[in-house]
C-alpha positions as CSV (number, residue, x, y, z in Angstrom):
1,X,142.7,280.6,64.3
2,X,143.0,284.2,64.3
3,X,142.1,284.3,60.5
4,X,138.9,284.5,58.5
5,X,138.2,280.8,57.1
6,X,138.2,281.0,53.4
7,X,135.2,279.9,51.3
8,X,136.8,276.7,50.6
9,X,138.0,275.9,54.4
10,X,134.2,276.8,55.0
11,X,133.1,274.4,52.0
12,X,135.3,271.9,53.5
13,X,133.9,271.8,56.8
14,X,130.8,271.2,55.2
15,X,131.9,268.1,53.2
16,X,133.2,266.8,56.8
17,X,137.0,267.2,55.0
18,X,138.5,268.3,58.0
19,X,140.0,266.8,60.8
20,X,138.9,267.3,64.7
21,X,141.7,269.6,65.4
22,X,140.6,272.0,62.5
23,X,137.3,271.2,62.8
24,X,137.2,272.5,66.6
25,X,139.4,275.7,65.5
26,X,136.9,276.3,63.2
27,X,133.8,276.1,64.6
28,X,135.6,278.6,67.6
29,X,136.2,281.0,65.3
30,X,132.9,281.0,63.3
31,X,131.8,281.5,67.3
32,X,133.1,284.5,67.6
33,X,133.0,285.9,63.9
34,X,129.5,287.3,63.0
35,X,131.0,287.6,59.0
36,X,132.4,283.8,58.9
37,X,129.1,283.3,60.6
38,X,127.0,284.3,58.4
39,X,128.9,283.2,55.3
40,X,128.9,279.1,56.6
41,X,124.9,279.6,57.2
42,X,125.3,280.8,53.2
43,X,126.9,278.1,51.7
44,X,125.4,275.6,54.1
45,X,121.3,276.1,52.1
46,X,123.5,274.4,49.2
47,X,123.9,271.5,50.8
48,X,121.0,270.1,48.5
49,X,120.7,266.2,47.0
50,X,123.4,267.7,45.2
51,X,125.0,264.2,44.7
52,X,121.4,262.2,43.4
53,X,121.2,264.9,40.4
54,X,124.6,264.1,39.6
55,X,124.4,260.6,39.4
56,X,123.8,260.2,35.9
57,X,126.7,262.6,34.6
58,X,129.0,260.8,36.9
59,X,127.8,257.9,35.5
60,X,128.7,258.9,31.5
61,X,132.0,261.0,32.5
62,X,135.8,259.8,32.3
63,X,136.2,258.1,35.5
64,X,139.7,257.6,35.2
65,X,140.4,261.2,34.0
66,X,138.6,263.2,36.5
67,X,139.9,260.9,39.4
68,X,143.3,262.2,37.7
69,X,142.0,265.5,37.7
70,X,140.9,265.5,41.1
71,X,143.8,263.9,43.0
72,X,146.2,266.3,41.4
73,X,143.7,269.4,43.6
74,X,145.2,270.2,46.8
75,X,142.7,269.8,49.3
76,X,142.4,271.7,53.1
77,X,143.9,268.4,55.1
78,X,147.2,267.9,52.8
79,X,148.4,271.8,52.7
80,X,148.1,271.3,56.3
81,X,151.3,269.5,58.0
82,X,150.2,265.8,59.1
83,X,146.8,266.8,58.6
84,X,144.7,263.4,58.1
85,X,140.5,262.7,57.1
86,X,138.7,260.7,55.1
87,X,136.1,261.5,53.1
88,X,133.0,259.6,54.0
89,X,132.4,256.8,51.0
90,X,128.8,257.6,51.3
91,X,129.2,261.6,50.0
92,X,129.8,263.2,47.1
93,X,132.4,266.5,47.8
94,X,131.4,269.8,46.1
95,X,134.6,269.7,44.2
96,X,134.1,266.3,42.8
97,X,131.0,267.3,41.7
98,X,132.3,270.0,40.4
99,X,135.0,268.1,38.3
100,X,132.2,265.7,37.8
101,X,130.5,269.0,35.6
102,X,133.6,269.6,34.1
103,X,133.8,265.6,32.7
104,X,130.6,266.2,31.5
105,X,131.4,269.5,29.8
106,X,134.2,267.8,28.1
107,X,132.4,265.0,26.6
108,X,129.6,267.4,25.5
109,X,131.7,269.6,24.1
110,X,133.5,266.6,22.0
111,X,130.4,264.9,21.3
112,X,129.2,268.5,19.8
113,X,132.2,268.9,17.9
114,X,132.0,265.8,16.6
115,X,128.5,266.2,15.3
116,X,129.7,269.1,13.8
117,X,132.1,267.4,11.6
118,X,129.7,264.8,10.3
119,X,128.0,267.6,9.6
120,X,130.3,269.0,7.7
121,X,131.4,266.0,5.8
122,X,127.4,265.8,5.0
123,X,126.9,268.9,3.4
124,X,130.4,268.6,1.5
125,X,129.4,265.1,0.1
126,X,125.5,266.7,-0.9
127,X,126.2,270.1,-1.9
128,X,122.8,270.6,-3.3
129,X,120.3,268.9,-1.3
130,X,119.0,272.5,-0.6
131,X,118.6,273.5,-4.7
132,X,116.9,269.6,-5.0
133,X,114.2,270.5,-2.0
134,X,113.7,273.7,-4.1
135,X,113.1,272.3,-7.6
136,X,110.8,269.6,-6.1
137,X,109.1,272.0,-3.8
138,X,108.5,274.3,-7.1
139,X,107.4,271.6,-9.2
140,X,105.0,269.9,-6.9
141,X,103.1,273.1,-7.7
142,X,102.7,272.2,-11.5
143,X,100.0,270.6,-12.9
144,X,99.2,269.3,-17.0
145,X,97.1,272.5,-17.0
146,X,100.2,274.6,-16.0
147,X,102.1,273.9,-19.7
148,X,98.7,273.0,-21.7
149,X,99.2,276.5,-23.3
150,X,102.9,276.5,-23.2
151,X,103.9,277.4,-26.6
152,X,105.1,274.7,-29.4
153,X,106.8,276.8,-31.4
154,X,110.0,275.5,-32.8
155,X,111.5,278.1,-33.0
156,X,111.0,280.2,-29.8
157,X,111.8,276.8,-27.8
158,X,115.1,276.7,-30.1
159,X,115.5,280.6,-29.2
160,X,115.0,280.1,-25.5
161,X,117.2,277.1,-25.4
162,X,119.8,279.0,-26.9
163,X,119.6,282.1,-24.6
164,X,119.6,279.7,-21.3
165,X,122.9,277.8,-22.7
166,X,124.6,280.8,-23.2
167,X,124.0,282.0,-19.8
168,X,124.8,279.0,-18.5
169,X,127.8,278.3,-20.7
170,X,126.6,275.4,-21.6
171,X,125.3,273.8,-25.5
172,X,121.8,273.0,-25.0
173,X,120.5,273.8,-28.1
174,X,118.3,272.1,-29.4
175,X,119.0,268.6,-27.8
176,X,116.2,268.8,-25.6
177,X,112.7,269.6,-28.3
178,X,111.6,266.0,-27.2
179,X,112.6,262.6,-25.1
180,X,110.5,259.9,-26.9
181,X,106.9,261.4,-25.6
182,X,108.3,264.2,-23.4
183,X,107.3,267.3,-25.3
184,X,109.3,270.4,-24.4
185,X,107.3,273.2,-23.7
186,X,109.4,276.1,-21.9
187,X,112.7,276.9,-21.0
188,X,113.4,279.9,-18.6
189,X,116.2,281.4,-16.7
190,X,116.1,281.7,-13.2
191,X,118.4,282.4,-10.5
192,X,119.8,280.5,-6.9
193,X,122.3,281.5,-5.1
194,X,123.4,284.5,-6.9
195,X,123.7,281.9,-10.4
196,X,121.8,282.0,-13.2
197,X,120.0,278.2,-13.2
198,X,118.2,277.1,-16.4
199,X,115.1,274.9,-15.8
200,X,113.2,273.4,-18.8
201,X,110.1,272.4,-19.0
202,X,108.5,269.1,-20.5
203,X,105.2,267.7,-20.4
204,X,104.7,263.6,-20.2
205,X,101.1,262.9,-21.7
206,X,100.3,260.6,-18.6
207,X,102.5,261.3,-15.6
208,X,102.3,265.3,-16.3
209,X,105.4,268.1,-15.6
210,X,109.1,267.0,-15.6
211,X,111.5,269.5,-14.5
212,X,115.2,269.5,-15.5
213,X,117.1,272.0,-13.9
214,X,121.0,273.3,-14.8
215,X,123.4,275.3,-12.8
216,X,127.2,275.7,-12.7
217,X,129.1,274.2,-10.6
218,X,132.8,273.3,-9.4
219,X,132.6,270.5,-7.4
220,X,133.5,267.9,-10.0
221,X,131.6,264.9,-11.3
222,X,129.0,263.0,-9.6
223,X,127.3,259.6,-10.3
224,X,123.7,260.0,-10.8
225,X,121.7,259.2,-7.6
226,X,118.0,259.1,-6.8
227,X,115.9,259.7,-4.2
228,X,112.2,261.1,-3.5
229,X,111.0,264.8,-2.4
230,X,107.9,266.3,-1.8
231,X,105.9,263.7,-3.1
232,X,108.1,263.6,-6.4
233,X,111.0,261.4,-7.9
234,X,114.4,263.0,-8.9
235,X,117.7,261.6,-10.4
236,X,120.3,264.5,-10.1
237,X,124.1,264.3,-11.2
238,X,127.3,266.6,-11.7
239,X,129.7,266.4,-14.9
240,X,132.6,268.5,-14.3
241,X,131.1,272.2,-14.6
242,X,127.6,271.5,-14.1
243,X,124.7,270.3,-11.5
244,X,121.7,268.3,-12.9
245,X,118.4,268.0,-10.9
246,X,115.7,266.2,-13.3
247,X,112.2,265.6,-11.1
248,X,109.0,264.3,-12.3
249,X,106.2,262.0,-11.0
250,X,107.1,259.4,-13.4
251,X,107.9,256.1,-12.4
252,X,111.6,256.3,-11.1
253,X,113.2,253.6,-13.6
254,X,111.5,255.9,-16.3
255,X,112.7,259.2,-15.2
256,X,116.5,257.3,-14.7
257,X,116.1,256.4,-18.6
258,X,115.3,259.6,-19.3
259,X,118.0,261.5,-17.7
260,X,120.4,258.9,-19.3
261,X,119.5,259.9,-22.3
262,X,119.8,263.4,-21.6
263,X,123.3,263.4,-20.1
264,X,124.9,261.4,-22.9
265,X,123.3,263.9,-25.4
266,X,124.9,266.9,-23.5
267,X,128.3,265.0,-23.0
268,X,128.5,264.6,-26.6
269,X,127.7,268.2,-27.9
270,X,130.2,269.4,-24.8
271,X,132.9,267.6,-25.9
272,X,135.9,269.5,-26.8
């Protein structure tokens, strides 16, 4: 052999994927080359327990796709003329492991990709779980004492009522003064995500705050759903331009009653 052995003649060798007759030219001229030498003694400190750590990757891979994969690879013995050798059954070869790797890639990659679609399809389907963590994370903060000085007057809740529906584009005025014992006590204007959201304020005589919260929206209706944050209940709903989020430590079949209520009393003063 009067050229340098390549990497993967060297690697070969290693995997005992030659047969005697290049095995013997070989190891001649690794003899008498200090370079091929030293680069065998190199790749031979990787001959680790490379095969026990890759048990369990061979084990979730595509068997029949990387065996594909990997008889389609020339190897050193067949771009050799009548070249011959088994592998021994008992060893794993540095390129199957290496396709081994690249099965496992695959499947993680897929698997990734396909969490990222469920994702996705998540945060399509629940558009404002982040606003709904907000408002309950806002009003767990609120006690009685919070609106016990709110002020009662009728018309400066009319006024402020009338200011957040304009912003909002929305007639809110003034269906919401009271709902049965719910007293209003303050609307205000606030902003998320760069839109103006109206929240108003009520005050149940037992349970204490109730929040319903307004902002515009485009995502079409929604059926009301329910569900429990930060220690609070919330019903929350979509009508074709607007998002509801109502929260309140009332008992949930009460706050559902209440929110009732207040949807069909917007529906019919937005009517066209």
């Amino acid at each position: 052999m009067t050229t340098r052995p390549t990497d993967e003649m060297l690697t070969a060798y290693l995997d005992g994927e030659l047969g005697p007759e290049e095995r013997a030219k070989l190891e001649a001229t690794v003899a008498d080359d200090h370079i091929a030498s030293s680069r065998l003694e190199f790749l031979s400190r990787g001959n680790l327990a490379y095969a026990q750590a890759f048990v369990p990757m061979l084990d979730e891979a595509p068997r029949a796709k990387l065996e594909a994969m990997l008889k389609a690879l020339p190897s050193p013995q067949t771009a050799q003329a009548n070249g011959s050798s088994t592998q021994p059954a008992s060893r794993i070869g540095r390129r199957g492991l290496i396709a081994a790797a690249i099965g496992c890639l695959i499947v993680g990659v897929a698997a990734d990709r396909a969490f990222l679609a469920v994702q996705s399809l998540l945060t399509q389907d629940d558009e404002d779980a982040t606003l709904r963590a907000e408002v309950a994370e806002y009003l767990a903060l609120y006690t009685a004492d919070s609106l016990l000085h709110a002020s009662t007057d009728v018309n400066e809740r009319e006024a402020q009522l009338q200011f957040a529906g304009q912003r909002l584009g929305l007639a809110l005025n003034p269906f919401a003064m009271n709902l049965g014992d719910l007293q209003m006590r303050r609307t205000q204007l606030l902003e998320y995500d760069g839109k103006p959201l109206g929240q108003i304020l009520y005050l149940d005589p037992i349970n204490g705050p109730v929040a319903l919260c307004i902002i515009a929206t485009s995502s079409g209706v929604k059926p009301m759903q329910r569900e429990r944050r930060s220690g609070l209940n919330l019903i929350y709903w979509s009508s074709e331009t607007h998002r509801f989020v109502m929260a309140a430590r009332n008992p949930m079949e009460d706050l559902k009653a209440r929110a009732d209520e207040i949807r069909d009393q917007l529906t019919d003063r937005n009517q066209a």
